[in-house]
N, CA, C and O atoms as a Maestro MAE file, in Angstrom:
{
 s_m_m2io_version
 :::
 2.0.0
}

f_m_ct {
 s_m_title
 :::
 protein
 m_atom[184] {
  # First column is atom index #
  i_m_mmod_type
  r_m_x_coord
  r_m_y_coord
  r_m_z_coord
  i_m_residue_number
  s_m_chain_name
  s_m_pdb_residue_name
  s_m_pdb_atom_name
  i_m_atomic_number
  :::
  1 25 25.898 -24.481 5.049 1 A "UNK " " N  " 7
  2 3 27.112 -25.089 5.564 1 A "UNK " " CA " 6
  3 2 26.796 -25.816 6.876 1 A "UNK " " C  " 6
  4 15 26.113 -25.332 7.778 1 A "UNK " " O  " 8
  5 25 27.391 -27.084 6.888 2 A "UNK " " N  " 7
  6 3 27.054 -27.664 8.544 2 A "UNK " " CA " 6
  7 2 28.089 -26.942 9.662 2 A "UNK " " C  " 6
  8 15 29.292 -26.788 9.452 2 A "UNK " " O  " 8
  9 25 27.579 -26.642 10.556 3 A "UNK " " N  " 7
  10 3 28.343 -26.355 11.794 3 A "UNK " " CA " 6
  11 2 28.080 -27.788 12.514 3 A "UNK " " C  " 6
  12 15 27.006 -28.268 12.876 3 A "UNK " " O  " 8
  13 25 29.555 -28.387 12.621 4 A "UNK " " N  " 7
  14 3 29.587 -29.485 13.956 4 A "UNK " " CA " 6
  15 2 29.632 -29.173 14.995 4 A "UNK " " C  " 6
  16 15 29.101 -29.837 15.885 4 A "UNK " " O  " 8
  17 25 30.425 -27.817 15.262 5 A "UNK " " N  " 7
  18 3 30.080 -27.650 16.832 5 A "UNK " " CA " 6
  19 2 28.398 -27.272 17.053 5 A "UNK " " C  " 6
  20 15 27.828 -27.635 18.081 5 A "UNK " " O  " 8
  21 25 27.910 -26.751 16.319 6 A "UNK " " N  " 7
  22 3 26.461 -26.846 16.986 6 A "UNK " " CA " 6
  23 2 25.367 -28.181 16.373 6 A "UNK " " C  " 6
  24 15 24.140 -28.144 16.278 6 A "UNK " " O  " 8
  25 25 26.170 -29.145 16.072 7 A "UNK " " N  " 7
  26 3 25.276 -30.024 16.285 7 A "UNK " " CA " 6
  27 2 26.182 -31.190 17.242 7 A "UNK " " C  " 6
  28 15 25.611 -32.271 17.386 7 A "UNK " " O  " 8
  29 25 27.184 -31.077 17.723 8 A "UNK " " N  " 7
  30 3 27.737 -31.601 18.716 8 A "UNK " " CA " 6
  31 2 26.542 -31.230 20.158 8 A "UNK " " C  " 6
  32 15 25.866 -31.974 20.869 8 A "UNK " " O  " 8
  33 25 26.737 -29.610 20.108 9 A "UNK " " N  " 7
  34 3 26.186 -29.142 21.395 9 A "UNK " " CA " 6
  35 2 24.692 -29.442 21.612 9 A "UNK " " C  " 6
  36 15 24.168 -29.291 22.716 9 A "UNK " " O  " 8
  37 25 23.813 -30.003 20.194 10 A "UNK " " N  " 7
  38 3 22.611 -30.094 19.929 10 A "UNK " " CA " 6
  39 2 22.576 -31.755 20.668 10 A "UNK " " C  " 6
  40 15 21.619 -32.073 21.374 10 A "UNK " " O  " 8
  41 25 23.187 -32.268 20.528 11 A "UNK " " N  " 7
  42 3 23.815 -33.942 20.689 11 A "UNK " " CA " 6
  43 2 23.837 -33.773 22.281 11 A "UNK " " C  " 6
  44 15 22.951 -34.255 22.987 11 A "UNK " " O  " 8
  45 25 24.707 -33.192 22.688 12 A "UNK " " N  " 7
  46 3 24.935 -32.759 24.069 12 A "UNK " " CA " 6
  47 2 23.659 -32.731 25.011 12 A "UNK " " C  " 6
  48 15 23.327 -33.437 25.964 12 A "UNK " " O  " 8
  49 25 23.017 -31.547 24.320 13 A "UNK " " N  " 7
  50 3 21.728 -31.051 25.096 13 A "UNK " " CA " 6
  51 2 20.674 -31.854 25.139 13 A "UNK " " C  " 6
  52 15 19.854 -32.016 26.043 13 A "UNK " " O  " 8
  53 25 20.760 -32.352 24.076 14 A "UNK " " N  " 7
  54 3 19.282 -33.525 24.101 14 A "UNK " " CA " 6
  55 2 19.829 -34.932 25.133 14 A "UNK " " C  " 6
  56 15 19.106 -35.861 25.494 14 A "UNK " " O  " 8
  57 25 20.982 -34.788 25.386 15 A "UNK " " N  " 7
  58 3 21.272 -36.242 25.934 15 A "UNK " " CA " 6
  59 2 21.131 -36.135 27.579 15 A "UNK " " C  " 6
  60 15 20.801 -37.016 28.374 15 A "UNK " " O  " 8
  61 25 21.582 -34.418 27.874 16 A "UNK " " N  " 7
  62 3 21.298 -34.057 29.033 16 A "UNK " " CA " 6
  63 2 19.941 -33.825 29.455 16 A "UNK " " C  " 6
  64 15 19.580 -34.048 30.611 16 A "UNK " " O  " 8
  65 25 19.233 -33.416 28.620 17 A "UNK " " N  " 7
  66 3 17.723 -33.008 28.709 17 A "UNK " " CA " 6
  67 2 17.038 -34.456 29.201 17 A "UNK " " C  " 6
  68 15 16.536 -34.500 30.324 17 A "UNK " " O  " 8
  69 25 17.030 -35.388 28.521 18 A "UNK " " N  " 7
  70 3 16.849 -36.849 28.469 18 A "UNK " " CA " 6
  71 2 17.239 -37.883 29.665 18 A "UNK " " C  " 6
  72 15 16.903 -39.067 29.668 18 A "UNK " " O  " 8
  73 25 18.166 -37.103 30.900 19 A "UNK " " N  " 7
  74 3 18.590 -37.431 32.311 19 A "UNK " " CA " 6
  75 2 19.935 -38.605 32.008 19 A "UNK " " C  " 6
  76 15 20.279 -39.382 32.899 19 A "UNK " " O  " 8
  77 25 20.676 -38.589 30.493 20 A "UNK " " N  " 7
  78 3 21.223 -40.006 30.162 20 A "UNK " " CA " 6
  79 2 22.696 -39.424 30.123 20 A "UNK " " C  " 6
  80 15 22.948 -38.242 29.888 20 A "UNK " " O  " 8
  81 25 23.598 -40.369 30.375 21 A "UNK " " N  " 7
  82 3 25.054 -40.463 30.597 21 A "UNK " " CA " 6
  83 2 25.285 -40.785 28.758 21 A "UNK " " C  " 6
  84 15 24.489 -41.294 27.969 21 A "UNK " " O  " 8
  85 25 26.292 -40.407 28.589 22 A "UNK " " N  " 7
  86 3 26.943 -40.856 27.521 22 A "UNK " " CA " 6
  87 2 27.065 -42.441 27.670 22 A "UNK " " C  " 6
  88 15 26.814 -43.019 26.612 22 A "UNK " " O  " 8
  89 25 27.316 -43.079 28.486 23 A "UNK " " N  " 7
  90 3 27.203 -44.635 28.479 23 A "UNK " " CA " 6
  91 2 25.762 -44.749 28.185 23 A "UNK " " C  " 6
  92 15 25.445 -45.251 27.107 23 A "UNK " " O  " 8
  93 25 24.831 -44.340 29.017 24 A "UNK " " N  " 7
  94 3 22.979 -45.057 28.730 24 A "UNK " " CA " 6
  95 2 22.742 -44.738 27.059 24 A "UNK " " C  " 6
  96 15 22.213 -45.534 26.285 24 A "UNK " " O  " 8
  97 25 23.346 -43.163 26.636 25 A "UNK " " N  " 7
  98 3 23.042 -43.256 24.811 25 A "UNK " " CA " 6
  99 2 23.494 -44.317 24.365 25 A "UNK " " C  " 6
  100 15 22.870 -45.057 23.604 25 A "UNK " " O  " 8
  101 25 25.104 -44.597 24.962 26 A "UNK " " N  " 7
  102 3 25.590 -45.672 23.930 26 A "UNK " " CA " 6
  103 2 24.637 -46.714 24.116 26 A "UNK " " C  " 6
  104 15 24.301 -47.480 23.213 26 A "UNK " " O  " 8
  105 25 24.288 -46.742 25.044 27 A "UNK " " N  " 7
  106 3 23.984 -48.185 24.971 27 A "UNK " " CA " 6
  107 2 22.424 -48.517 24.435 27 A "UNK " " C  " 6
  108 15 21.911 -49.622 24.258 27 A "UNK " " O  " 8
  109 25 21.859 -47.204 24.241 28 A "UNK " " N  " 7
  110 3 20.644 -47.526 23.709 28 A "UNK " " CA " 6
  111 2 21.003 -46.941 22.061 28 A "UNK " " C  " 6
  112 15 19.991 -46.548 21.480 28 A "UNK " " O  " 8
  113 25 21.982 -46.864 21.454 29 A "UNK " " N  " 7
  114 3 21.649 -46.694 20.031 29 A "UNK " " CA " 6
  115 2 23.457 -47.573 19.590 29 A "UNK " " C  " 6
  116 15 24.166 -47.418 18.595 29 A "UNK " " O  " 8
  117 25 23.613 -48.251 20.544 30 A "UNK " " N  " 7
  118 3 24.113 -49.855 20.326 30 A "UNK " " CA " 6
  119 2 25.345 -49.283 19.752 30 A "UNK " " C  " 6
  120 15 25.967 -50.089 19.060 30 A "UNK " " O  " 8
  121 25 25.692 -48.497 19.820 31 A "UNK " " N  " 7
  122 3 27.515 -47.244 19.551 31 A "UNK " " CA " 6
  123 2 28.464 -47.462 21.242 31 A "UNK " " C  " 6
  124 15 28.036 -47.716 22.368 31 A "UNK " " O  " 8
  125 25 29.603 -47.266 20.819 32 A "UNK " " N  " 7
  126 3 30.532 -46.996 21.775 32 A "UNK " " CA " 6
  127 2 30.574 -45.955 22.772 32 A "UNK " " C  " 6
  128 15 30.305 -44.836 22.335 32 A "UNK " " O  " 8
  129 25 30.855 -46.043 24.056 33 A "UNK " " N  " 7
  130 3 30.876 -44.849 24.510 33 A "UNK " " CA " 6
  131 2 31.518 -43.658 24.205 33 A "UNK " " C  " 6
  132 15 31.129 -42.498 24.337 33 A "UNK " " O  " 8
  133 25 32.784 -44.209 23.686 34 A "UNK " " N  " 7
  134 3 33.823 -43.396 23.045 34 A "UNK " " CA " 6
  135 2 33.038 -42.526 21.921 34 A "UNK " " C  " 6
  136 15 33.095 -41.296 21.912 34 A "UNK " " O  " 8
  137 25 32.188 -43.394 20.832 35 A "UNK " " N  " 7
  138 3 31.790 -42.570 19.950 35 A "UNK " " CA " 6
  139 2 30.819 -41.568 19.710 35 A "UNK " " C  " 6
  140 15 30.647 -40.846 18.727 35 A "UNK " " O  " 8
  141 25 29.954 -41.693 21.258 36 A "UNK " " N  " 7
  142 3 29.372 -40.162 21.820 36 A "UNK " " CA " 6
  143 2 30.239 -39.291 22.275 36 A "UNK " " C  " 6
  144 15 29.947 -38.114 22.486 36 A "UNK " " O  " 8
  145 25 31.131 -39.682 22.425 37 A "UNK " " N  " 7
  146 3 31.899 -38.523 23.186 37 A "UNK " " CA " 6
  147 2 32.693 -37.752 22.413 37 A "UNK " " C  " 6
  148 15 33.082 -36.629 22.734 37 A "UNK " " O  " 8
  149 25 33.107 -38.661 20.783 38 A "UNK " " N  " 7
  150 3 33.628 -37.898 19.476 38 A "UNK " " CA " 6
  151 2 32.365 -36.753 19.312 38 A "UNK " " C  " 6
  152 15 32.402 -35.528 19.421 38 A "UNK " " O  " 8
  153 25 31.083 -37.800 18.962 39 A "UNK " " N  " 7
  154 3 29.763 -36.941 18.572 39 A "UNK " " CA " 6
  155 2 29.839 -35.284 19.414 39 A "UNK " " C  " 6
  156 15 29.767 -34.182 18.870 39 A "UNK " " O  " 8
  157 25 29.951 -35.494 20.401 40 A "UNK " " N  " 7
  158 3 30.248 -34.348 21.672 40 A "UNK " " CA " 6
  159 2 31.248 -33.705 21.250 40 A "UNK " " C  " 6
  160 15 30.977 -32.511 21.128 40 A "UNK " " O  " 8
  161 25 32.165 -33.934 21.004 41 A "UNK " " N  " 7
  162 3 33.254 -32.924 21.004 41 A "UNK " " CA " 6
  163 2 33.037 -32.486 19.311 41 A "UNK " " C  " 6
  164 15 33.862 -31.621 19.016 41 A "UNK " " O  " 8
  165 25 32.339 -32.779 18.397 42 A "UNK " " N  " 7
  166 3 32.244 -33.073 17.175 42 A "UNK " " CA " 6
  167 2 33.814 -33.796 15.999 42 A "UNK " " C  " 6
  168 15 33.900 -33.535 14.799 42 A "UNK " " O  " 8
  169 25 34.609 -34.478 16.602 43 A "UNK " " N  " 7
  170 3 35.128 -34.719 16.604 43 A "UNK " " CA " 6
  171 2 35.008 -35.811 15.133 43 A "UNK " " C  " 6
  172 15 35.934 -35.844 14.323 43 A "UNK " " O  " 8
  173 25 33.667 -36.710 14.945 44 A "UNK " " N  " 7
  174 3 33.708 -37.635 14.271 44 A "UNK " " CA " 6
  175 2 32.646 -37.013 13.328 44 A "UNK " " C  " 6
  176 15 32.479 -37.574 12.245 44 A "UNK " " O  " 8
  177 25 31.767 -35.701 13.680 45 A "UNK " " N  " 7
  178 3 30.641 -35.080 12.346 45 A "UNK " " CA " 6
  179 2 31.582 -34.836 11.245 45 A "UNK " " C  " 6
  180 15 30.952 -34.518 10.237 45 A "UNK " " O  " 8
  181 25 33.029 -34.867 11.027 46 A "UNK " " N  " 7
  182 3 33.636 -34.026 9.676 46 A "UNK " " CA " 6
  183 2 33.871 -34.793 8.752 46 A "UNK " " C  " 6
  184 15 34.317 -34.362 7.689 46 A "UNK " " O  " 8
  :::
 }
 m_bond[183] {
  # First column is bond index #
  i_m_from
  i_m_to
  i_m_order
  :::
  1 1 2 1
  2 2 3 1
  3 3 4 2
  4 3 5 1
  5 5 6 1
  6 6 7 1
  7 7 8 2
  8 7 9 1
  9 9 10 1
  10 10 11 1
  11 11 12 2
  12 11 13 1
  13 13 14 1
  14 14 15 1
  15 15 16 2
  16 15 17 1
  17 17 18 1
  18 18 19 1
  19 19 20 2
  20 19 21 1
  21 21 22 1
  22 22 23 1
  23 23 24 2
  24 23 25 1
  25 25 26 1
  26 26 27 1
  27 27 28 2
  28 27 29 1
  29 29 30 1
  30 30 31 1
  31 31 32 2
  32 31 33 1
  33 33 34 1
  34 34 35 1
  35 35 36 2
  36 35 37 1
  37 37 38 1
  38 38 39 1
  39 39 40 2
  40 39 41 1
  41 41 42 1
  42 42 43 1
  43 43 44 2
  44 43 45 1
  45 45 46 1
  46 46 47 1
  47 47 48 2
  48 47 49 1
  49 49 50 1
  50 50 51 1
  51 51 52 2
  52 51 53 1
  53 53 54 1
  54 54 55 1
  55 55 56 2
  56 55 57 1
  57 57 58 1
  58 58 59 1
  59 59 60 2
  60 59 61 1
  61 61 62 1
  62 62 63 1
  63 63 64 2
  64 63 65 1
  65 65 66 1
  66 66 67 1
  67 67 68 2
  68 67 69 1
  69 69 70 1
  70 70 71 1
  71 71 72 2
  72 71 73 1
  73 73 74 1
  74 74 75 1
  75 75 76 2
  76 75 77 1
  77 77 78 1
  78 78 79 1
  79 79 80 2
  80 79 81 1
  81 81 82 1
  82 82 83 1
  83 83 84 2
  84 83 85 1
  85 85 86 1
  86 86 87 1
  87 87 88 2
  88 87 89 1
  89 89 90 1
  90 90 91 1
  91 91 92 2
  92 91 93 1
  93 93 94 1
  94 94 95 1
  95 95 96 2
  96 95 97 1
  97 97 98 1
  98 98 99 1
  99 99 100 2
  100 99 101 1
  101 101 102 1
  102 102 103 1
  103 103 104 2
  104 103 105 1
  105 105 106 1
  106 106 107 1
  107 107 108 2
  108 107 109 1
  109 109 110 1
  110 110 111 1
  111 111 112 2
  112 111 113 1
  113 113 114 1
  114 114 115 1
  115 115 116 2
  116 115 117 1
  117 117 118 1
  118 118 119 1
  119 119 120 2
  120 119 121 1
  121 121 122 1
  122 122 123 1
  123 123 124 2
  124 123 125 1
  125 125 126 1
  126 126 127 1
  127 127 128 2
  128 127 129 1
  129 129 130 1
  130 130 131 1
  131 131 132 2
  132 131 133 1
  133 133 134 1
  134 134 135 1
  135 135 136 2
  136 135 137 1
  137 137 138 1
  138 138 139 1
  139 139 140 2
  140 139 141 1
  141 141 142 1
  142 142 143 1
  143 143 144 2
  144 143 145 1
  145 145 146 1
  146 146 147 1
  147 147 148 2
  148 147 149 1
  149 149 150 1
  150 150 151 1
  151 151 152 2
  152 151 153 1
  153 153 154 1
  154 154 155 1
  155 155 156 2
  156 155 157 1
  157 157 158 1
  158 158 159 1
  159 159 160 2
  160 159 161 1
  161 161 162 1
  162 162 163 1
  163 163 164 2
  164 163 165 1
  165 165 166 1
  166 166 167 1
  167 167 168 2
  168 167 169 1
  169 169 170 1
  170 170 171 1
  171 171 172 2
  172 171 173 1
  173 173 174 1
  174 174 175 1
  175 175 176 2
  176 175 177 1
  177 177 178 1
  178 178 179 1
  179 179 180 2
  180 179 181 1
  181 181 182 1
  182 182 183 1
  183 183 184 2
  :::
 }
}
């Protein structure tokens, strides 16, 4: 079964690990800021 909250928090951690804002992901995998921040909350994995 997928768990979104732990691949939200997996999303999370690697982005923090990585020193990057939810704006620098967006902007390096060419997505909205908004739509890391679904990814984050897992909001848009379902």
């Amino acid at each position: 079964m997928f768990d979104t909250m732990k691949t939200a928090e997996k999303i999370r951690e690697a982005r923090i690990a990585m020193n990057m804002t939810q704006m620098n992901l967006a902007d390096a995998m060419g997505v909205s800021c908004q739509a890391v921040s679904n990814w984050e909350r897992g909001d848009s994995l379902r």
